[in-house]
TINU-315434 format. One record per residue (C-alpha): residue number from 0; x, y, z negated; residue in three letters. Coordinates in steps of 0.2 Angstrom, whole numbers. Layout:
N
   pos      px      py      pz   code
   NUM       X       Y       Z    ala
...
//
This chain:
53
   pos      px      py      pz   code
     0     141     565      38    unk
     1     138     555      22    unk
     2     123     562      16    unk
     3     114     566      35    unk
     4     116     547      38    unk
     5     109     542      18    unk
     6      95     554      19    unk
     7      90     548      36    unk
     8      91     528      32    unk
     9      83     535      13    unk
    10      67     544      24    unk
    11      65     528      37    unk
    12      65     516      23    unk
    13      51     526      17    unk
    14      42     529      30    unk
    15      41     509      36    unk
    16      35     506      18    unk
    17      23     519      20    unk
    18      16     513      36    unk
    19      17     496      29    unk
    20       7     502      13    unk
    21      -8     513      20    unk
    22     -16     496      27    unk
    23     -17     493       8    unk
    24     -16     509      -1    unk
    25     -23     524      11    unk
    26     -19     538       1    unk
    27      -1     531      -6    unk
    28       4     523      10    unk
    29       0     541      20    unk
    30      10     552       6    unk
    31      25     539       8    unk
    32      25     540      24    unk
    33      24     559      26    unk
    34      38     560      13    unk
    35      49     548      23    unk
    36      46     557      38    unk
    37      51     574      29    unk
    38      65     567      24    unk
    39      71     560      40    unk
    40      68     578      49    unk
    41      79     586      34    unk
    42      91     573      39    unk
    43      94     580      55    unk
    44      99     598      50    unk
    45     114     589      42    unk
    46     118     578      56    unk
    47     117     594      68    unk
    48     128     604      57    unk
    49     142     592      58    unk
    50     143     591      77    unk
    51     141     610      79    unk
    52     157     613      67    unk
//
């Protein structure tokens, strides 16, 4: 539970930052937001796998 919940909170931290940053910075705004968002979808096989157990 741990991790799903730290790599979720990790990926939307990163994703805020990137939408915050592409206003800016196009290119590293858009990569940190696509690598938030990543990590938050990888988040939820973790989070799934917990309740399915």
């Amino acid at each position: 539970m741990k991790k799903g919940m730290t790599l979720f909170f990790i990926g939307l931290i990163l994703f805020m930052i990137g939408i915050y940053l592409s206003s800016h910075w196009a290119i590293i705004g858009t990569l940190m937001g696509v690598g938030g968002g990543m990590i938050m979808g990888s988040s939820t096989y973790f989070l799934a796998k917990k309740h399915n157990s």
